[in-house]
Backbone as ProteinMPNN parsed JSONL, in Angstrom:
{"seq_chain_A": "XXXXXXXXXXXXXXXXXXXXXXXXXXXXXXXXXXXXXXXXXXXXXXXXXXXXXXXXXXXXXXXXXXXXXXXXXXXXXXXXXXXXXXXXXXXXXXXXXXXXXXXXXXXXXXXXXXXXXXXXXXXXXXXXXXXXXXXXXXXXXXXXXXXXXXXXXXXXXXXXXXXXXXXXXXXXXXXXXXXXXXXXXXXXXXXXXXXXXXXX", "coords_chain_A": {"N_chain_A": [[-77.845, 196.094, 26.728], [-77.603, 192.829, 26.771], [-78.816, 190.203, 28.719], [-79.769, 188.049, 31.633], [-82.031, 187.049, 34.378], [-82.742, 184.677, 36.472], [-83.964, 182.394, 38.279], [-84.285, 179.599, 39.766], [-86.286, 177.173, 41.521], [-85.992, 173.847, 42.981], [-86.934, 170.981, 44.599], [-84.312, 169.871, 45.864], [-82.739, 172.421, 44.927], [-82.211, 175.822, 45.82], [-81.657, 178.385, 43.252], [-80.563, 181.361, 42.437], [-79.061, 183.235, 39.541], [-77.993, 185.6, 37.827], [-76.904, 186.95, 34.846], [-74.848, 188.501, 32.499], [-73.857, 189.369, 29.052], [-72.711, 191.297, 27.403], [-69.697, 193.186, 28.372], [-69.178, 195.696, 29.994], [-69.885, 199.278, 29.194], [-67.821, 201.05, 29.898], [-65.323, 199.588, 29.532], [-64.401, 198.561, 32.263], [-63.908, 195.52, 34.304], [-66.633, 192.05, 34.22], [-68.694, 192.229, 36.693], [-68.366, 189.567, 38.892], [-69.535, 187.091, 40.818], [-69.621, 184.29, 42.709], [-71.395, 181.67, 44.44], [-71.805, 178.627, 45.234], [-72.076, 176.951, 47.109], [-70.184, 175.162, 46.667], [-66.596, 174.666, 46.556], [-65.024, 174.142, 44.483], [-66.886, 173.908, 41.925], [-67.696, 176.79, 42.159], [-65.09, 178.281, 41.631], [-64.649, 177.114, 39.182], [-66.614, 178.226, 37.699], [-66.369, 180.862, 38.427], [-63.609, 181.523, 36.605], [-64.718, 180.853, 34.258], [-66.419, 183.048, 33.317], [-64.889, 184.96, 33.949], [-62.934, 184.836, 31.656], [-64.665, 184.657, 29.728], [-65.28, 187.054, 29.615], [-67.535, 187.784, 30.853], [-70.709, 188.866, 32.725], [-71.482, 187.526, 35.664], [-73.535, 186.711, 38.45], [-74.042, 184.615, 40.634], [-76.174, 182.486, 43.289], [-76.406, 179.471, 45.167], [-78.376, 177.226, 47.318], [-78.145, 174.296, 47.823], [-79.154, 170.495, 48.314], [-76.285, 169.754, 49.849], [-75.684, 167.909, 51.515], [-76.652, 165.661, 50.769], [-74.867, 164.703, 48.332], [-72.903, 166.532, 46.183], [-74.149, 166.441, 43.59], [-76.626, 167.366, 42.707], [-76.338, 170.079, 42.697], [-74.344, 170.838, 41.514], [-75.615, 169.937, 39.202], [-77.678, 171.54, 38.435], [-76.994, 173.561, 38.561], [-75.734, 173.953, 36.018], [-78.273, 173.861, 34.455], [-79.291, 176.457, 34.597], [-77.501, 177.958, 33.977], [-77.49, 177.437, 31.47], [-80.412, 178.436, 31.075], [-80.169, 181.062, 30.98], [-78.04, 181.935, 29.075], [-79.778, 180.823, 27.452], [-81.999, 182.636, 27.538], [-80.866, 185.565, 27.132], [-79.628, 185.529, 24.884], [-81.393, 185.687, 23.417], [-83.56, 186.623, 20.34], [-81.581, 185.599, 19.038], [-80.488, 187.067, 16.745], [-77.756, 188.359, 14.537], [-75.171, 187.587, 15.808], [-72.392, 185.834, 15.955], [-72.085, 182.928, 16.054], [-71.081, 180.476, 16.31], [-67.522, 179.687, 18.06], [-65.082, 179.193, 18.984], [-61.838, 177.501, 21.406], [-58.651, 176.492, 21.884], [-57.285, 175.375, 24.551], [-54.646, 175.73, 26.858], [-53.448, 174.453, 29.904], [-51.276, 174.09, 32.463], [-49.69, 171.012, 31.667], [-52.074, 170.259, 30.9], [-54.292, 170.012, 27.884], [-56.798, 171.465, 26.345], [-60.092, 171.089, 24.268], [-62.633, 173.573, 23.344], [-65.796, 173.898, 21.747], [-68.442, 175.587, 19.688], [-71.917, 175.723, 19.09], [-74.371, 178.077, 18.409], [-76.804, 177.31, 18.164], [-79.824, 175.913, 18.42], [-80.161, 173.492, 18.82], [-79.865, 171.179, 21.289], [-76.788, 169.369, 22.042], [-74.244, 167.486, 23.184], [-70.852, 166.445, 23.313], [-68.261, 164.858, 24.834], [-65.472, 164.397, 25.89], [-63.203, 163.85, 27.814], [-61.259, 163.048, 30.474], [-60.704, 163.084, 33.252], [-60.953, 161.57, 35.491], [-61.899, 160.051, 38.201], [-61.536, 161.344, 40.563], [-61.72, 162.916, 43.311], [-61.967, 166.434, 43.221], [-61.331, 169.142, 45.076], [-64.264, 169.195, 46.791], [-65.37, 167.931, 45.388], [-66.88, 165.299, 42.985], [-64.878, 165.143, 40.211], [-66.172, 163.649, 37.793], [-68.549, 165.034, 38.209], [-68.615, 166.98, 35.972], [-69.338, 166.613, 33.519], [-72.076, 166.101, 33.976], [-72.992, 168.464, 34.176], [-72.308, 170.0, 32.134], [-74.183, 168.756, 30.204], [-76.561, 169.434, 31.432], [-76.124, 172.778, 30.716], [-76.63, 172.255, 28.519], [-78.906, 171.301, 27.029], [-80.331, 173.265, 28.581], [-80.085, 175.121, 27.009], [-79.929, 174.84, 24.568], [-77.76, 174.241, 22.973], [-75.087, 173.547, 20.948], [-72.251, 171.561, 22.035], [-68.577, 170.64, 21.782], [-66.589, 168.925, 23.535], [-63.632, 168.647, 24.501], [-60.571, 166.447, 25.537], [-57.238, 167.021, 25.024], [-54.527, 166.61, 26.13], [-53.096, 165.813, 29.268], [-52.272, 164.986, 33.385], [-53.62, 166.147, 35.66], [-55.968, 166.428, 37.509], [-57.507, 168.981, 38.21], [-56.253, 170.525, 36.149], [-56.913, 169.844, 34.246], [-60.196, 170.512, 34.227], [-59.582, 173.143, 34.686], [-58.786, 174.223, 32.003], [-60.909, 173.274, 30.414], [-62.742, 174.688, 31.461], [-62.291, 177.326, 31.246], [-61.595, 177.813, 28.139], [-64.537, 176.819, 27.698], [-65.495, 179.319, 27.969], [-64.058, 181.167, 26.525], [-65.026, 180.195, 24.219], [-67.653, 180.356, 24.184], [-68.02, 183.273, 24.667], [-66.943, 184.048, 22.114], [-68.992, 182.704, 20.111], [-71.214, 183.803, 21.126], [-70.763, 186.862, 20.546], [-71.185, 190.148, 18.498], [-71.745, 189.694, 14.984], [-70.388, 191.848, 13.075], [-71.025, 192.278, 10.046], [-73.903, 190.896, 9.402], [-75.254, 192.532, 10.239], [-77.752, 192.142, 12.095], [-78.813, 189.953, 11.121], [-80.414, 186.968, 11.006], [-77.948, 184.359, 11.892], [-77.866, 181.596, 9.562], [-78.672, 179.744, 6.512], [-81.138, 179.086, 6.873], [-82.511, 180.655, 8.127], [-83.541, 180.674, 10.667], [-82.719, 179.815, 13.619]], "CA_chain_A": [[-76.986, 195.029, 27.237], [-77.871, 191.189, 26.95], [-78.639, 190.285, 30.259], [-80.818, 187.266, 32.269], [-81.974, 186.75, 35.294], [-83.352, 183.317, 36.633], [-84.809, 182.184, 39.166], [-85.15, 178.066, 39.852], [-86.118, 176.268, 43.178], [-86.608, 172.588, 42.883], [-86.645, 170.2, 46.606], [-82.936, 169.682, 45.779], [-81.89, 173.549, 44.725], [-82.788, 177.287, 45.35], [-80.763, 179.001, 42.444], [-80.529, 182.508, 41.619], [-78.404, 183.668, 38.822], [-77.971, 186.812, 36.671], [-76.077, 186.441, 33.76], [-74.461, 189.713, 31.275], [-72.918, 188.629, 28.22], [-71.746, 192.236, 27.598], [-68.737, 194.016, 29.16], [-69.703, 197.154, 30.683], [-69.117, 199.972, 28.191], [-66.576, 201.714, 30.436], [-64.233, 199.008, 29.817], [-64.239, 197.891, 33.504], [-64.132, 194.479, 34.582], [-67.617, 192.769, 34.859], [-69.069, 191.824, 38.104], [-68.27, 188.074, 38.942], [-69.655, 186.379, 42.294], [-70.221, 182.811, 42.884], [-71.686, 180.856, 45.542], [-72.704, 177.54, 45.71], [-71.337, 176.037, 48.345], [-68.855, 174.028, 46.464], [-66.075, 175.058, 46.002], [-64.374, 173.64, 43.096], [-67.465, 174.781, 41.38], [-67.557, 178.527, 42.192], [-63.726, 178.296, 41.35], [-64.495, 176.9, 37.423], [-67.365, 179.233, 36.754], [-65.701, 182.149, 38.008], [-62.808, 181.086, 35.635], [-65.763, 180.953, 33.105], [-66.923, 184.445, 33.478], [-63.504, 185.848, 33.623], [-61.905, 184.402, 30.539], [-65.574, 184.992, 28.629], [-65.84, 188.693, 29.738], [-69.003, 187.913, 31.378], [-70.866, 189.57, 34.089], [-71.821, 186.471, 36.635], [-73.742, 186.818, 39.909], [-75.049, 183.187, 40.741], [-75.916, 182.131, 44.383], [-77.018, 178.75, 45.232], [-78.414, 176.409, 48.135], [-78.036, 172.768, 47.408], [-78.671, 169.787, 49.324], [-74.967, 169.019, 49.955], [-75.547, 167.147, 52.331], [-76.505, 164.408, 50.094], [-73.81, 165.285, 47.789], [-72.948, 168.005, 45.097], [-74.607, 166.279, 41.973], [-77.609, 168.212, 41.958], [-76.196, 171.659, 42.858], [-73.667, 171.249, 40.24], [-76.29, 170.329, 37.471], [-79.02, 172.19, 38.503], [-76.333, 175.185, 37.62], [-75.32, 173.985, 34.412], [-79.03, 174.298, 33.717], [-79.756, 177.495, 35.087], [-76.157, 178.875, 33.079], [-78.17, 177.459, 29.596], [-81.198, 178.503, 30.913], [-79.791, 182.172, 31.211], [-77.734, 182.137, 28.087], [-81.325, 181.137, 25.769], [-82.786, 184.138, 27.321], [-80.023, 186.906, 27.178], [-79.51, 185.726, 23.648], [-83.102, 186.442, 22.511], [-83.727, 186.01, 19.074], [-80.025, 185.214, 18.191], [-80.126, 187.922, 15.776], [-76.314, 189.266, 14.418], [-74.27, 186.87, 16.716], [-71.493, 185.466, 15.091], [-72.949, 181.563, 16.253], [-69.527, 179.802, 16.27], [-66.887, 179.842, 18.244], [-64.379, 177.316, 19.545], [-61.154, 177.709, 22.072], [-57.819, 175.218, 22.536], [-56.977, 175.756, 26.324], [-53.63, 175.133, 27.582], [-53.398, 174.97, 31.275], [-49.648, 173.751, 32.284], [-49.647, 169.797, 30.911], [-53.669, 169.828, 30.366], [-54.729, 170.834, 26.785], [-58.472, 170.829, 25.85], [-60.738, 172.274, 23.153], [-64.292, 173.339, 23.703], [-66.317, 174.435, 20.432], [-69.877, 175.999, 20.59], [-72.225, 176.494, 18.158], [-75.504, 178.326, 19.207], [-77.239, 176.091, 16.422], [-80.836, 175.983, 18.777], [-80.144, 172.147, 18.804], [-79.107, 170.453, 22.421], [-75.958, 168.507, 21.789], [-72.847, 167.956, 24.013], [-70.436, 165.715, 23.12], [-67.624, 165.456, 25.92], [-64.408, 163.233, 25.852], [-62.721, 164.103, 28.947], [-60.97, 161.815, 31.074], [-60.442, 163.401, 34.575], [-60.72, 160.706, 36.156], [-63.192, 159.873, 38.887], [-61.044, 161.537, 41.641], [-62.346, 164.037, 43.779], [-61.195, 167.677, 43.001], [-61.66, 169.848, 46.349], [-64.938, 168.417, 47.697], [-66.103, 167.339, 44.306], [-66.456, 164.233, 41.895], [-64.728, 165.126, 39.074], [-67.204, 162.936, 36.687], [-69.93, 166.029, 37.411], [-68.547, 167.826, 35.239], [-70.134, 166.002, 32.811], [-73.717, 166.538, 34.317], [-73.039, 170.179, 34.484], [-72.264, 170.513, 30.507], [-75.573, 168.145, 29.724], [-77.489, 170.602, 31.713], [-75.994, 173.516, 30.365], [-76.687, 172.57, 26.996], [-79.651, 171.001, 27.276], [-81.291, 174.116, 28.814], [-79.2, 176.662, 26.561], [-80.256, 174.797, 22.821], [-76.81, 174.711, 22.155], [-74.303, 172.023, 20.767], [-71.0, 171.868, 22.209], [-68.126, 169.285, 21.535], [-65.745, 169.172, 24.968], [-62.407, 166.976, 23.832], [-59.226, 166.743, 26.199], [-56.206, 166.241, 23.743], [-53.349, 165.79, 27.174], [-52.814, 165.859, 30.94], [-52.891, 164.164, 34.203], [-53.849, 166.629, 36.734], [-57.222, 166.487, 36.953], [-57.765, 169.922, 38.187], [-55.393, 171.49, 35.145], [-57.778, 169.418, 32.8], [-60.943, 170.706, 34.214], [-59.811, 174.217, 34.351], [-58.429, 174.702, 30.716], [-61.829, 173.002, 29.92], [-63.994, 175.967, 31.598], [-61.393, 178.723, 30.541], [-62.043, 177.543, 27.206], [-65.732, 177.208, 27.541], [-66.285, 180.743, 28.528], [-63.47, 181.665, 25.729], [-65.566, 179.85, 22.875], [-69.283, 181.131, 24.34], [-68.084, 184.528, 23.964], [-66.636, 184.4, 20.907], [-70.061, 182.249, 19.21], [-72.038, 184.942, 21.318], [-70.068, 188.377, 19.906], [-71.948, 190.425, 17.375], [-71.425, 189.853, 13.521], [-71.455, 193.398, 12.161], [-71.182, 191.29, 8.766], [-75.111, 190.652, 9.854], [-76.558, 193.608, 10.538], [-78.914, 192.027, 12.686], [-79.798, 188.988, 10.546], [-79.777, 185.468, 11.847], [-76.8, 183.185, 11.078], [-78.112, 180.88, 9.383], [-79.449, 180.012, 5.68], [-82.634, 178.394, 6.957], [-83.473, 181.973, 8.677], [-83.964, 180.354, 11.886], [-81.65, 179.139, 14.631]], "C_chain_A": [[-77.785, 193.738, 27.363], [-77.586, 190.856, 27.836], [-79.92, 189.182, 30.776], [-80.876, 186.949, 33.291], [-82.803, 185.506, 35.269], [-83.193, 182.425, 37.542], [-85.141, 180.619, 39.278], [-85.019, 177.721, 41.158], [-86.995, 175.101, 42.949], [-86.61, 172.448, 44.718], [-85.49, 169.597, 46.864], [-82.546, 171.191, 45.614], [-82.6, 174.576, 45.008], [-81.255, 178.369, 44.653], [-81.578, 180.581, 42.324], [-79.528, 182.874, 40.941], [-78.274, 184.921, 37.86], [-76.423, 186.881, 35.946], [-75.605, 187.922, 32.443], [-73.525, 189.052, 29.883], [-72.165, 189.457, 27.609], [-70.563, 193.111, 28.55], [-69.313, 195.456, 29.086], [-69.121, 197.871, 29.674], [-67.909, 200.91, 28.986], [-65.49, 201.098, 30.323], [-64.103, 198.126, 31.012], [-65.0, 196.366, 33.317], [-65.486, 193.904, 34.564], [-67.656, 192.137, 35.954], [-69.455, 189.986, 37.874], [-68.494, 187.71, 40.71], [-70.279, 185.391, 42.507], [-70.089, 182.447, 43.686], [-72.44, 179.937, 45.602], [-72.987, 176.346, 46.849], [-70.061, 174.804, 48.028], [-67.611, 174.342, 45.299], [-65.432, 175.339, 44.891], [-65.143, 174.373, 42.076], [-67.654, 176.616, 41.073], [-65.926, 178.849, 41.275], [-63.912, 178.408, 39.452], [-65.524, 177.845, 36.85], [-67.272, 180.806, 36.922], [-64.651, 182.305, 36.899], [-63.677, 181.447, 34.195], [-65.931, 182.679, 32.678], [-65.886, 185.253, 32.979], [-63.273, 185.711, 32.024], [-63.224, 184.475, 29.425], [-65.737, 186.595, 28.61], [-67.378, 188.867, 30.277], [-69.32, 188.084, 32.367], [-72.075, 188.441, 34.85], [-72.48, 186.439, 37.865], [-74.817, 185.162, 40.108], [-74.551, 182.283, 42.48], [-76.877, 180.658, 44.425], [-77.087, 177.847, 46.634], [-78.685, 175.106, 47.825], [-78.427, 171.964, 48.6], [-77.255, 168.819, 49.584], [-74.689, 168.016, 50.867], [-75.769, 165.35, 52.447], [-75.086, 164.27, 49.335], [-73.621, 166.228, 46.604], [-73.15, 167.555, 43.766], [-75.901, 167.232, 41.949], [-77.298, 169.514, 41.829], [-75.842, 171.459, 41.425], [-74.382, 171.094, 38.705], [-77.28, 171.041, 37.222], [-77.866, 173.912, 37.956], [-75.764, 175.176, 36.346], [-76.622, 174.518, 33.33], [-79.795, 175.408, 33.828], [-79.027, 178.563, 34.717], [-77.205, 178.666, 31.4], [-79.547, 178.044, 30.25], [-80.883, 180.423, 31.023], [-79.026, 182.561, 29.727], [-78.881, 182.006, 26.87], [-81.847, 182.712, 26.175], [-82.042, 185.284, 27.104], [-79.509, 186.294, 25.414], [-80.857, 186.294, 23.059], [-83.283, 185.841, 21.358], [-82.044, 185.599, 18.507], [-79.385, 186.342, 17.279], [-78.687, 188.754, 15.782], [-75.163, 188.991, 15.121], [-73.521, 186.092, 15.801], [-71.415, 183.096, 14.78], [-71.982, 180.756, 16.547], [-68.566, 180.221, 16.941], [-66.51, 178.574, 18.995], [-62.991, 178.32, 20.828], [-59.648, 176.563, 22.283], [-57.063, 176.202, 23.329], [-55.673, 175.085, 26.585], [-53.748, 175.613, 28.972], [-52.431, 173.805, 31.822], [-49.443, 172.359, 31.427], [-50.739, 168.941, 30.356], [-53.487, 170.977, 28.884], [-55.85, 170.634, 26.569], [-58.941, 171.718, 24.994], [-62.283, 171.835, 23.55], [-64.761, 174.241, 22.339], [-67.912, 174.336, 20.687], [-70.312, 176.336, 19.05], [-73.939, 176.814, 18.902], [-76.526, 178.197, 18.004], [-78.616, 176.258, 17.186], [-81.228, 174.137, 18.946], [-79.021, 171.797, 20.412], [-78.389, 169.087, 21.981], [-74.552, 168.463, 22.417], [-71.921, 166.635, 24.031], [-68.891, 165.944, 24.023], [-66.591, 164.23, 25.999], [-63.711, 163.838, 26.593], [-62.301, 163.303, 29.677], [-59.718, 162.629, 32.436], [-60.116, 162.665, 35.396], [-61.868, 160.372, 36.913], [-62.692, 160.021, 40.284], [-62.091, 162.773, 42.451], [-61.703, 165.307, 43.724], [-62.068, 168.679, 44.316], [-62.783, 169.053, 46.834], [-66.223, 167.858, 46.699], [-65.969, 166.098, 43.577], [-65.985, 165.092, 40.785], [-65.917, 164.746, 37.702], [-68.491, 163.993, 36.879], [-69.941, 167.257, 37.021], [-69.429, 168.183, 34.02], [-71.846, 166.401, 32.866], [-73.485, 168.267, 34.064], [-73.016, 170.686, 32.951], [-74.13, 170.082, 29.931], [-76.711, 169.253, 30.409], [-77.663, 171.654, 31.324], [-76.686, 173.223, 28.727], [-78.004, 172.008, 26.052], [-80.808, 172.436, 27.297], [-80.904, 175.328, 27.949], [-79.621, 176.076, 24.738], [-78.987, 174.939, 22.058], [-75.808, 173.244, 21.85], [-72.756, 172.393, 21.105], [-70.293, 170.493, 22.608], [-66.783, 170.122, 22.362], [-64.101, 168.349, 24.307], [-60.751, 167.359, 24.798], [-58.174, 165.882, 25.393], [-54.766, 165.914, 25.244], [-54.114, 166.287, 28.645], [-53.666, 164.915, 32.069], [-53.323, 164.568, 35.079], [-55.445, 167.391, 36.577], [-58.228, 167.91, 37.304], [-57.154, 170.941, 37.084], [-56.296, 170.796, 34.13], [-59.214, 170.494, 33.026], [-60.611, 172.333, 33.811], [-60.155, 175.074, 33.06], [-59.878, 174.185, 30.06], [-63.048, 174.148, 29.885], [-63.536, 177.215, 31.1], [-61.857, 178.821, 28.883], [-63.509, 177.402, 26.787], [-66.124, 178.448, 27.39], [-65.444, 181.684, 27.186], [-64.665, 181.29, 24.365], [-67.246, 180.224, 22.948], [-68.958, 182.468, 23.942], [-67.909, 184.646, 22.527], [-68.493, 184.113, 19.754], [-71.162, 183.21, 19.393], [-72.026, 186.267, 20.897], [-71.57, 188.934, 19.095], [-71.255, 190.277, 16.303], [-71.87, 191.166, 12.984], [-71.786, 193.66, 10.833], [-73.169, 191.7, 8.466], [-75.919, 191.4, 9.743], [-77.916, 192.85, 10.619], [-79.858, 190.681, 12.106], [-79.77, 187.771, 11.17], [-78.955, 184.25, 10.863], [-76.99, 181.993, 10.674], [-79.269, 180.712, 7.958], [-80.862, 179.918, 5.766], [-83.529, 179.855, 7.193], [-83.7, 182.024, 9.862], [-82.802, 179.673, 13.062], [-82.891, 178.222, 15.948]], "O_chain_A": [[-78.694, 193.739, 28.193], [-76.419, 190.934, 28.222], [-81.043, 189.438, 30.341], [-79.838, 186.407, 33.671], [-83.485, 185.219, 34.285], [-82.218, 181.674, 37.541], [-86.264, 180.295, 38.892], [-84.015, 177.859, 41.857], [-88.214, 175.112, 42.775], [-86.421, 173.239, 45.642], [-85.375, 168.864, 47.847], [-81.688, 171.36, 46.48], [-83.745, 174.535, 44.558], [-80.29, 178.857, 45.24], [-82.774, 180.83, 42.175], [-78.595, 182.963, 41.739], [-78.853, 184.63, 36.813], [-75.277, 186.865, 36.394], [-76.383, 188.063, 31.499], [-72.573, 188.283, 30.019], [-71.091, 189.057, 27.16], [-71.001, 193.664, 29.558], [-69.792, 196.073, 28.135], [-68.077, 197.475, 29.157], [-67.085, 201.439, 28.24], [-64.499, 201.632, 30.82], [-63.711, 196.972, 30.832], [-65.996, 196.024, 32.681], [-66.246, 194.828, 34.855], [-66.691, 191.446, 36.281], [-70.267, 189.378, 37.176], [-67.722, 188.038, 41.611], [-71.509, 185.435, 42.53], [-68.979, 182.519, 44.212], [-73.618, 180.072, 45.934], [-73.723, 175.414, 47.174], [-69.397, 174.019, 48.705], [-67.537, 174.324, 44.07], [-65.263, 176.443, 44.375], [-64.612, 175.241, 41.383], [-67.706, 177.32, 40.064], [-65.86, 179.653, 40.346], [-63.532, 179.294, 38.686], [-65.408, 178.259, 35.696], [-67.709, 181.702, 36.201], [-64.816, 183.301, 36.195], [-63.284, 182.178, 33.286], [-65.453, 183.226, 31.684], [-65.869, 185.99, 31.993], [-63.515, 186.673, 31.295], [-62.902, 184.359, 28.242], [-66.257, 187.228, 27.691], [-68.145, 189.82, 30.136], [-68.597, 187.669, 33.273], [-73.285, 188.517, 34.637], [-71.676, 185.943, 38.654], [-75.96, 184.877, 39.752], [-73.494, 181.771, 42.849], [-77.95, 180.642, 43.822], [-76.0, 177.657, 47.18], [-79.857, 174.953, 47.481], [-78.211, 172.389, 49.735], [-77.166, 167.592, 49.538], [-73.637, 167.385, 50.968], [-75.491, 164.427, 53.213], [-74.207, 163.642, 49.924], [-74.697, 166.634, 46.165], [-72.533, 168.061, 42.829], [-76.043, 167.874, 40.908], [-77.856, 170.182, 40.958], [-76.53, 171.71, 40.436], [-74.114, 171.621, 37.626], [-77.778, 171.24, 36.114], [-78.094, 174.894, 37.25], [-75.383, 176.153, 35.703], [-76.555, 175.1, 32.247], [-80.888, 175.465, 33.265], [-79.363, 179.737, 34.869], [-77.485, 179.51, 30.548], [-80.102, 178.195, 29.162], [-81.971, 180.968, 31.208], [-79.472, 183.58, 29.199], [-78.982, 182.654, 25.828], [-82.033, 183.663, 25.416], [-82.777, 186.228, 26.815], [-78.844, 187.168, 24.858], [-81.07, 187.268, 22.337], [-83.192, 184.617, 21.263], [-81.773, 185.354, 17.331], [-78.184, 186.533, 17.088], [-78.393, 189.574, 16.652], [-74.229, 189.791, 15.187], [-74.11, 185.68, 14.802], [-70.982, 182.351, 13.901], [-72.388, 180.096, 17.503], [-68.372, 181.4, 16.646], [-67.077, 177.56, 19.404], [-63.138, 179.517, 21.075], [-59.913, 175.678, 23.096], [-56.492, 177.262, 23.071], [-55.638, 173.857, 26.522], [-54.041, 176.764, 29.296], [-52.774, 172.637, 31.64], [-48.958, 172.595, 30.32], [-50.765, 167.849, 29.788], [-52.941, 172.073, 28.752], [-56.147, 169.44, 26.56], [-58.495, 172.855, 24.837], [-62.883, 170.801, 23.844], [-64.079, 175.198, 21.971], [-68.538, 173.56, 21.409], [-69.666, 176.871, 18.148], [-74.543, 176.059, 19.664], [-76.844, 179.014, 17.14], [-79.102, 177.154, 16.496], [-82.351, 173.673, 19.145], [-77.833, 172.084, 20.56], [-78.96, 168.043, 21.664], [-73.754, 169.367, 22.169], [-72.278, 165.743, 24.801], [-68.354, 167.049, 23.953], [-67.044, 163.1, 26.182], [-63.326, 164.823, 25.962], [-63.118, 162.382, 29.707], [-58.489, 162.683, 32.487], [-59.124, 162.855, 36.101], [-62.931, 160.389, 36.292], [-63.073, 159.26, 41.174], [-63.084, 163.309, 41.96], [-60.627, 165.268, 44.321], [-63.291, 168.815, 44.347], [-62.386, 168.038, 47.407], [-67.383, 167.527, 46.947], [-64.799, 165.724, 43.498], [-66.845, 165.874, 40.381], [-66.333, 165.549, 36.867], [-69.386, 163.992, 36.033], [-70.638, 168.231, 37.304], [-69.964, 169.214, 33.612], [-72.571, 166.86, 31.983], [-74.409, 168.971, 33.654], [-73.654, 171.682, 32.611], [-74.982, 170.834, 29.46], [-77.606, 169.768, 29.738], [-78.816, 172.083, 31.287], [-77.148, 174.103, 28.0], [-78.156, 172.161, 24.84], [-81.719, 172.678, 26.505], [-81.385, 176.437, 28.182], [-79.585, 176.881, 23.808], [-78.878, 175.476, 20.956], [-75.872, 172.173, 22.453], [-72.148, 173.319, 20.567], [-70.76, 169.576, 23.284], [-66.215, 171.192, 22.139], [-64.074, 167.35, 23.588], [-60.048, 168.359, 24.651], [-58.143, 164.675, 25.153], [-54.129, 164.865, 25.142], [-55.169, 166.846, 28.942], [-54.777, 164.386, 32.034], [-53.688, 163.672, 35.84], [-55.893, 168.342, 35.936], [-59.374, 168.025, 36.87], [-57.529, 172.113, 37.112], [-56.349, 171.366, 33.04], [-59.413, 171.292, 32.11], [-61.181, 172.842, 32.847], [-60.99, 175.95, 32.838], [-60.08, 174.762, 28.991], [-63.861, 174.467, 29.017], [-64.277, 178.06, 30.596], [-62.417, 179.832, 28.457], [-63.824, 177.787, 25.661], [-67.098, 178.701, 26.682], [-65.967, 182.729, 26.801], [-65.055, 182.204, 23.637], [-67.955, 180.346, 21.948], [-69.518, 182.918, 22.942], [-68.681, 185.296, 21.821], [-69.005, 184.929, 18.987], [-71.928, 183.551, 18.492], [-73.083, 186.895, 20.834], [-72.665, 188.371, 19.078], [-70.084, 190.65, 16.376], [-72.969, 191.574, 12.609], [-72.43, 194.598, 10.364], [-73.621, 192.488, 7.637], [-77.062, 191.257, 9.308], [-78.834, 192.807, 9.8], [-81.019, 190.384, 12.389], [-78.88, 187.637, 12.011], [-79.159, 183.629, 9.82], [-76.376, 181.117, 11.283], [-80.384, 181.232, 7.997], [-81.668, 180.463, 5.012], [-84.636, 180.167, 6.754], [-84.037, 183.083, 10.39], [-82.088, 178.782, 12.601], [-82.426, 177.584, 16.893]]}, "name": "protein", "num_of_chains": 1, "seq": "XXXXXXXXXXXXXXXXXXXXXXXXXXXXXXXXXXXXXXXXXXXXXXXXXXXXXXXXXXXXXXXXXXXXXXXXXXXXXXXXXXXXXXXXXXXXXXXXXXXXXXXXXXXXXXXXXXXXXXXXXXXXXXXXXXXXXXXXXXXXXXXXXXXXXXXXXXXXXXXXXXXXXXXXXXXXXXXXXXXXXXXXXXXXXXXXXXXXXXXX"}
């Protein structure tokens, strides 16, 4: 089972996370529990987990008391820094995958390629309201971190809606839909890496 644990404590965060990218072979659900102290957050990356099939345990202490930009990016880069290692060599992963998210009058598409190149291109337009006890706009930080620490390129794009919690969701539903899929195995592959160069 493809699996990472990881471990960061800056003088803004103490993160722990463990990360599965397989579903348990019994079928059963996997184990999802998030805590960072903010809510909104715990909310979109359980969403994540769920709708990727991924097994999630990520607790964090922030200083919220400034406000929730560092938690929230210090876990975007502690989600990529968990997805480079539970991929490993890449080998027999299908590398590609994408998602278009409806969530009631929000539509968004998130597309992933696990290329070994940090690239996150993000057209989103939430707004700059606050969603539960969050900015909206660090959402943004939270992808750049993720993708940043994960070597991966992913292009974010909201095609409708005005409710800026039905945008964000269908955005993470869709993340976690288009990581699994680029993460899967290719049984095409047998084990080779996707890619003519040889290398990801």
């Amino acid at each position: 089972m493809r699996k990472a644990i990881i471990t960061r404590k800056t003088g803004e965060t103490d993160i722990k996370l463990i990360l599965s990218l397989d579903r348990p072979l019994t079928g059963r659900a996997a184990e999802i529990i998030v805590n960072t102290g903010v809510g909104f957050l715990d909310h979109m990356l359980t969403l994540f987990a769920a709708h990727g099939h991924f097994g999630l345990t990520a607790e964090c202490s922030g200083d919220l008391e400034v406000d929730a930009h560092h938690t929230v990016e210090d876990m975007g880069i502690a989600l990529g820094q968990a997805f480079n290692n539970a991929l490993g060599e890449r080998r027999g992963i299908t590398r590609y995958g994408s998602a278009l998210l409806p969530m009631d009058e929000a539509l968004a598409m998130v597309a992933a390629d696990i290329s070994g190149r940090a690239h996150l291109t993000y057209e989103v337009n939430a707004g700059s309201e606050t969603v539960g006890a969050m900015d909206a706009g660090l959402i943004e930080e939270f992808f750049l971190g993720f993708t940043r620490a994960a070597g991966i390129t992913l292009h974010i794009r909201q095609f409708s809606g005005k409710n800026a919690h039905h945008i964000i969701e269908a955005v993470f539903k869709g993340f976690g839909r288009a990581m699994a899929q680029a993460a899967a195995p290719d049984e095409r592959l047998t084990g080779g890496i996707p890619s003519t160069k040889g290398v990801l």
